[in-house]
Structures are given as C-alpha cells and as structure tokens.
C-alpha positions in Angstrom: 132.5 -66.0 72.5 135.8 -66.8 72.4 137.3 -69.7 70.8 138.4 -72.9 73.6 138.9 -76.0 74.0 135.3 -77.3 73.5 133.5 -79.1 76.2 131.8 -81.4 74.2 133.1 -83.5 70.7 131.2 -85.8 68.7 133.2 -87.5 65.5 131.6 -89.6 63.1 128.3 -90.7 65.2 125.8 -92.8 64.0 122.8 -94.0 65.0 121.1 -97.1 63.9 117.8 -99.0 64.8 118.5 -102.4 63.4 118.3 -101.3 59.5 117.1 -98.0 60.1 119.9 -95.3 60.2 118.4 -92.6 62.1 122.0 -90.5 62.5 124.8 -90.8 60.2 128.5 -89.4 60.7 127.4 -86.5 62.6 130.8 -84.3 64.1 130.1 -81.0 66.3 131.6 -79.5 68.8 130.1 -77.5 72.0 131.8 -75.1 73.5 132.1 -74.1 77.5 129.6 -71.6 78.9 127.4 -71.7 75.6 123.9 -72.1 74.8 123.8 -75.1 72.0 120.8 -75.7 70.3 120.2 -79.2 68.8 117.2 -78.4 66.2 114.8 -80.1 63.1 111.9 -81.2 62.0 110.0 -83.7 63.7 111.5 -87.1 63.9 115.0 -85.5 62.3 116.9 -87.5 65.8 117.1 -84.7 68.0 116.4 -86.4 71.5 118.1 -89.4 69.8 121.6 -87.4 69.7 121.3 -86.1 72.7 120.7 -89.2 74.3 123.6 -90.7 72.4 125.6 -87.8 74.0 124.9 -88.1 77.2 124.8 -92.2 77.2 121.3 -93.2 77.7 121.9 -94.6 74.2 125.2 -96.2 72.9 125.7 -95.4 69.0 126.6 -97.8 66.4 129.6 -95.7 65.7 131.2 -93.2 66.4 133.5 -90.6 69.0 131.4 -88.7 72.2 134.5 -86.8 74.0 133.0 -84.8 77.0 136.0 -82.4 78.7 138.8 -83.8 76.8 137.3 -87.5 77.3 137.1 -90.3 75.1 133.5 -91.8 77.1 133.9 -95.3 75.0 137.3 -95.9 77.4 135.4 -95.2 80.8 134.5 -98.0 83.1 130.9 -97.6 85.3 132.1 -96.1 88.3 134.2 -93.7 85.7 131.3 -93.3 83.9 128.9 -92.1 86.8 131.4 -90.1 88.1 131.5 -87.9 85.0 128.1 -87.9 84.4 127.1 -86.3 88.7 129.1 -83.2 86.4 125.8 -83.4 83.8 122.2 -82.3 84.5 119.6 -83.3 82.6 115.8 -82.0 82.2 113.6 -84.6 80.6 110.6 -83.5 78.4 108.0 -84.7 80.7 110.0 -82.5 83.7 110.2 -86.2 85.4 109.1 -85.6 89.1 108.4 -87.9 91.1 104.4 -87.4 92.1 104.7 -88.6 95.7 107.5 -86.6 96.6 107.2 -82.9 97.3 109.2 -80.3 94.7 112.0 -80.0 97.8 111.7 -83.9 98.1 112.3 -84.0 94.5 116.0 -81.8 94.6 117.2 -83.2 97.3 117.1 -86.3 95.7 120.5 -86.2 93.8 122.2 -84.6 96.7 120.8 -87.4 99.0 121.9 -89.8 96.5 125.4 -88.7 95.4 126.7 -86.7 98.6 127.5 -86.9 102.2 125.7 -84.0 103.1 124.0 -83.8 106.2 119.7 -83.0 105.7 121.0 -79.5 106.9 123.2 -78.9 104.3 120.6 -80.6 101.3 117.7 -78.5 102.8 119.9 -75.0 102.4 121.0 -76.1 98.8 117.6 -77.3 97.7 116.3 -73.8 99.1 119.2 -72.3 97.3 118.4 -74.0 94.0 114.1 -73.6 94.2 115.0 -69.7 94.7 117.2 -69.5 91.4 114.3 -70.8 89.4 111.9 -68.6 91.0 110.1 -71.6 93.2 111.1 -70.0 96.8 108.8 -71.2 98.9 107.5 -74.6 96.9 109.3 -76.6 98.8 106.4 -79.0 100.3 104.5 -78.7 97.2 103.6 -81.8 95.2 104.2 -81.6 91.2 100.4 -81.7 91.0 100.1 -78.7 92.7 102.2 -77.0 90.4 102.2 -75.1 86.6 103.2 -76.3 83.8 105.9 -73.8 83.7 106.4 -74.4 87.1 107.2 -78.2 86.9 109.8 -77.0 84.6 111.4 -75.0 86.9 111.4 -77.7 89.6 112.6 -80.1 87.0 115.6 -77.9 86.3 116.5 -76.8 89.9 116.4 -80.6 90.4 119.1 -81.3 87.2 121.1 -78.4 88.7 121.4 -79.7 92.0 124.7 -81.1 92.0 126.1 -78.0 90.5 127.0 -79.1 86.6 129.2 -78.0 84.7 126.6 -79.1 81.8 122.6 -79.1 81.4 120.8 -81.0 79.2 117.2 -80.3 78.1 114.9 -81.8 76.1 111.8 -79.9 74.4 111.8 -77.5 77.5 108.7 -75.5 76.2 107.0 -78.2 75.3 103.1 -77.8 76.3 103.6 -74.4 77.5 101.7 -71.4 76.5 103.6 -68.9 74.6 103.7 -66.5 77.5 104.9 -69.1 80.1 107.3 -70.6 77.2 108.9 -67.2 77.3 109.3 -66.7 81.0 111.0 -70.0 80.5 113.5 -68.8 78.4 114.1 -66.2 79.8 115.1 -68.1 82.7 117.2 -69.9 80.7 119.2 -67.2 79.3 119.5 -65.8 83.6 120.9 -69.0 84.6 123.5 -69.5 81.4 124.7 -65.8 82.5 124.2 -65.9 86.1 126.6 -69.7 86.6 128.0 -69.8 83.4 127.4 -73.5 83.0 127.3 -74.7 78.8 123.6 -75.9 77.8 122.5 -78.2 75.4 119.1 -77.9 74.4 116.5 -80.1 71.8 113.5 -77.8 70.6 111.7 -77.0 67.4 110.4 -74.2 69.1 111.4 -71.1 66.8 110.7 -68.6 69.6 113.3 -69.9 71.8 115.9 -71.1 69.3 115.9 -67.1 68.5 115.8 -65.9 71.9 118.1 -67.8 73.6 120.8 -69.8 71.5 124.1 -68.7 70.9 124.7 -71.3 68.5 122.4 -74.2 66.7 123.0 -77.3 64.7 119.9 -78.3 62.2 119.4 -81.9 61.7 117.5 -83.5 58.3 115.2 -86.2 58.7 116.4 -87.5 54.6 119.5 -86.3 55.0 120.0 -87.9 58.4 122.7 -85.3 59.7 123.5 -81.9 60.2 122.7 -79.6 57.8 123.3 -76.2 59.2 125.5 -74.8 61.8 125.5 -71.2 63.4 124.1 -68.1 64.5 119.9 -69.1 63.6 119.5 -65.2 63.5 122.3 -65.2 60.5 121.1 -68.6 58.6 117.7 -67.9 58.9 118.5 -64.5 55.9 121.8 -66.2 54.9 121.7 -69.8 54.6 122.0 -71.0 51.0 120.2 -74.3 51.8 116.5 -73.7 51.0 115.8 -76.2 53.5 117.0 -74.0 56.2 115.8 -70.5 55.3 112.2 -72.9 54.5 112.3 -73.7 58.1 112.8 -70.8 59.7 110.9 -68.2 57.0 108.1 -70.7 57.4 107.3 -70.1 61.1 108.4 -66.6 60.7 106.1 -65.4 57.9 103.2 -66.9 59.3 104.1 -64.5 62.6 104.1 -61.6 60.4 100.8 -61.9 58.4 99.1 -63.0 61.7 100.6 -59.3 62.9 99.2 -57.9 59.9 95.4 -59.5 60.3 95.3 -58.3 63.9 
C-alpha cells in the first residue's frame, strides 16, 4: 500500500478508570482503504481504544485526529456530522428484535437523510445483497444465523456509505466455518468499496486472513507492543511476547493436524 496521508491519528492517548490506567500514551496511525487490526490478550483495552477512537469514550489524554481532524475542537452538531462518515458493528451485531433486518438498515438512512421510503427501500436492498442477505428483508434477527446477524449488522453500519467501519470481535460466537465466510466477506467488501476498516479481535484466523496491518496491545505494559504485517512478526518479532501469542495458537493448529 502506498504511503498517504493517514485517515486516522492517535498521539499520546490514555485511558484511565479513576486510578486504573487501562491505556497509556498510545500513538498509531491508520491509513485510507486499509484493513487495521487492533489485537491482545483479553482485557489488554482493545474495545476500550476503539471506543476512545470513535468517541463513545473521552480519554484522559491524548490526540484522536480522524481525516486531518483534531475531534477534541468539534462542537455536537460537528461532531455527528463526522461521525454519519463512520460505521460501526458492535459485538452483539445490535439489532433491534422488533424490527425486521430491512427495518433495521433503513434505520440510519431514515434517521440521517431526506430520502424518500423509495429511495431507503432500493439502498437497504442494495446493502442486504452486498452481504449476501438478498431477500431477508422482512426477516426478524431471531430468524436469522449467527453469521447472518453479522451480516445484517454490517449492511446496517454501511448504510450511509462510510468512508470508515468499525468492528468489534466480529467472529465472536461463530463457528470456525461461518467465522471464515465472515472474513471473507470482509476482505470482498474492503476490495469491492475500498472503505479503511478498523477491527478488535483475538481471533488468530482472521488477524491472518484478512489484516493488512495490526497493532498488539499488552495488558502489563498497557500499550502497543507490536506493529506490522502479523504474518512477518509472528517468525520475526524479537518480543517473546508476540511470537508467544501468535506461535501459541499456531502450534496447537499444527499438532492437532498431526493427531488427525
């Protein structure tokens, strides 16, 4: 990829729950059209930074610049108006059970345009057929997969057309199988619109299959302690706590291959 002016900044965050210090001067930079992978151990501050990013959280210090913007400066209405450019997919997919999936899409575009319902019914049919839910529109979310929610979840952040997506633990309790139709999706819809994603997982499988880039967070060290290619740090890393957890996941793949 080539170098650019990056889409996303942060400088010298930190994170603090009263006098717990979850995040501490973390700087990184994301750049346009990428897949970004925000990884760790559990409770390292993944979802915590990428809430802090995207302003469901407000750090105690600390720079989040979002297309050449300093967010700290930005009034409410300047605020929401940058963030209709941002989608974001919530670990629990986030549907609303009483609405049906196309109910569910054409939420943000009833919320945040002038469209007429002819215009929100085409794009919601649009947007269901790019994650492979054509046809689901009058479905409830408890009618649905899993996997599927997922989709419906992301055809819902994608809505308004963002320039950014967000995701938090997308494979999270999925089966390995649907986990990987998942990223695979993932990878389709990062070539397909070329829109940058920013995604929290643990998940090795999809950190390998379809990052461009990570950054590994350290629950002690309470930062970033890697930064890269995962498919180069996970041979060439000198920290043994990065090659630990990757090799760790890894080897256990291989000698189940070997048993089988």
């Amino acid at each position: 990829m080539n170098k650019s002016e990056p889409v996303i900044r942060v400088e010298g965050l930190t994170v603090q729950y009263g006098s717990n210090t979850v995040l501490k001067d973390v700087d990184f930079e994301v750049e346009p059209g990428e897949i970004f992978v925000i990884m760790g151990g559990s409770g390292c501050g993944k979802s915590t930074l990428l809430k802090n990013v995207i302003g469901i959280e407000t750090p105690k210090k600390g720079s989040i610049w979002i297309n050449g913007t300093d967010t700290a400066v930005l009034d409410d209405s300047e605020l929401r108006k940058l963030h209709m450019g941002i989608g974001m997919l919530f670990q629990s997919s986030a549907l609303f059970g009483s609405m049906t999936i196309g109910e569910n899409v054409a939420l943000p575009l009833t919320e945040f345009t002038g469209l007429s319902m002819k215009e929100i019914e085409f794009i919601v049919r649009m947007k269901l057929g790019m994650v492979e839910l054509a046809g689901y529109d009058n479905h409830y979310p408890s009618e649905l997969s899993g996997g599927m929610k997922k989709r419906a979840g992301i055809a819902r952040a994608m809505a308004l057309d963002p320039a950014m997506l967000f995701l938090d633990e997308p494979s999270a309790g999925l089966d390995p199988v649907t986990s990987a139709e998942l990223d695979l999706l993932i990878r389709k819809l990062n070539e397909g619109t070329g829109t940058t994603m920013v995604i929290v997982t643990h998940e090795l499988e999809t950190i390998f299959n379809i990052s461009h880039r990570i950054i590994m967070l350290d629950k002690d060290a309470k930062g970033i302690i890697a930064e890269g290619d995962p498919r180069v740090l996970r041979t060439d890393s000198d920290d043994p706590r990065v090659t630990g957890f990757f090799n760790r996941r890894v080897s256990a793949k291989k000698n189940e291959g070997m048993t089988t």
